[in-house]
C-alpha positions as CSV (number, residue, x, y, z in Angstrom):
1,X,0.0,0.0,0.0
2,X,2.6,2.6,0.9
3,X,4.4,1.5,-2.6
4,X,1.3,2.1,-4.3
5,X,1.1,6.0,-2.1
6,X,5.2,6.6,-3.0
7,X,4.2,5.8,-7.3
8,X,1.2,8.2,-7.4
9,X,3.4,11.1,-5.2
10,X,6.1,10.2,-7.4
11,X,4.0,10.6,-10.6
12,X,2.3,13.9,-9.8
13,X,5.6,15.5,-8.6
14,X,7.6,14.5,-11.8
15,X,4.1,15.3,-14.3
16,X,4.6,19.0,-12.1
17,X,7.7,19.3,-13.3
18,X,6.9,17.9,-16.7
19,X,4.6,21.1,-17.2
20,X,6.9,23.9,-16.1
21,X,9.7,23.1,-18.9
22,X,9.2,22.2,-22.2
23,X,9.8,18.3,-22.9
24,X,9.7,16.8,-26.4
25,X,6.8,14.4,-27.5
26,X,9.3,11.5,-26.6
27,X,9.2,12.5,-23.6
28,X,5.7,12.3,-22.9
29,X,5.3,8.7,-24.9
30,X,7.9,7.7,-22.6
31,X,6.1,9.0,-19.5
32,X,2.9,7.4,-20.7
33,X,4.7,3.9,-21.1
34,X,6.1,4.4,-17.9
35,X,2.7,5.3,-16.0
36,X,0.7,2.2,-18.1
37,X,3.8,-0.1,-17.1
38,X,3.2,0.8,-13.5
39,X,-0.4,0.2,-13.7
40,X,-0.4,-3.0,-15.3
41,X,2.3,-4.1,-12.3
42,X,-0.6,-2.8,-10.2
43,X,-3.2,-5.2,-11.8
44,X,-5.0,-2.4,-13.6
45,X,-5.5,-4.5,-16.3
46,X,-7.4,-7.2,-14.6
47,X,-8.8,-4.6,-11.8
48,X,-9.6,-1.6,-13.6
49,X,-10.5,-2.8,-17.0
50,X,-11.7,0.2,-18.4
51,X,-9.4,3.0,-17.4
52,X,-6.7,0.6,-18.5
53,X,-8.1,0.3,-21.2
54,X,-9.0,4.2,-21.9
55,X,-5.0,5.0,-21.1
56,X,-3.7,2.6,-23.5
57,X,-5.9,3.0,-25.8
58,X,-4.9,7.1,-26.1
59,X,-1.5,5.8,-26.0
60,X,-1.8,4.3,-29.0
61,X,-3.6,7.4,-29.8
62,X,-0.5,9.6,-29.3
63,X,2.1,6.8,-30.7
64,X,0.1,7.1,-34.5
65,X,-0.2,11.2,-34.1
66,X,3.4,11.3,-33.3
67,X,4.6,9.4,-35.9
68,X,2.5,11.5,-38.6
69,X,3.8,14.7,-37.0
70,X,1.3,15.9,-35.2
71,X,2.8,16.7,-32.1
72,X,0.5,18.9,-30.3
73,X,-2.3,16.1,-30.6
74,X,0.4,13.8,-29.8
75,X,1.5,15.3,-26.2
76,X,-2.6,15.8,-26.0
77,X,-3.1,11.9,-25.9
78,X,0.2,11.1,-24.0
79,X,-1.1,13.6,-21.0
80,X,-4.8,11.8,-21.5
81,X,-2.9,8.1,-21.5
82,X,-0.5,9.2,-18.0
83,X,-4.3,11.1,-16.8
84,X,-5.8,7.5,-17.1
85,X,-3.0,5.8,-16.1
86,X,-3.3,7.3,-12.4
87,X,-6.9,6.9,-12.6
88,X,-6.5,3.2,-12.9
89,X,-3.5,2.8,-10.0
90,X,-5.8,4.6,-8.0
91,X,-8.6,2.5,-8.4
92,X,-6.6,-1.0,-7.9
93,X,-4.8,1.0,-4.7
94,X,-8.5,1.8,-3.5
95,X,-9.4,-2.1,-4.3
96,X,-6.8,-3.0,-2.0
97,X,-7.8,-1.5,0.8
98,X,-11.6,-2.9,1.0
């Protein structure tokens, strides 16, 4: 449980940071991996099906816009794919407790 606190304090403090400088649109795919990787560790996929689902889903989103050059719609998705990330660690951390 107090892993699962440390991740999400972890996460908002470096997506804080993330918004004050400018970071490239690797950047955010690689911040987006990173918060579906730690999800899926969580159990999100088997817990939290749907917002799983929804931040993978705009992280494919972001990986296709991205490669076509689009990069504003590309850090758009990434920041929707780490945004439902969180949502789903949070809802397998909240499952835990019960």
């Amino acid at each position: 449980m107090l892993r699962k606190i440390f991740i999400l304090i972890f996460t908002f403090v470096g997506l804080t940071f993330a918004f004050e400088r400018n970071i490239t649109v690797s950047e955010y795919l690689d911040e987006a991996q990173k918060a579906l990787k730690i999800a899926y560790e969580n159990g999100a996929h088997i817990k939290a099906q749907y917002e799983y689902g929804k931040a993978l889903g705009y992280y494919n989103i972001a990986k296709e816009q991205a490669s076509d050059f689009q990069t504003e719609k590309a850090i758009e998705a990434a920041k929707k794919s780490i945004e439902w990330s969180l949502k789903a660690i949070e809802k397998t951390s909240a499952g835990a407790e019960r």
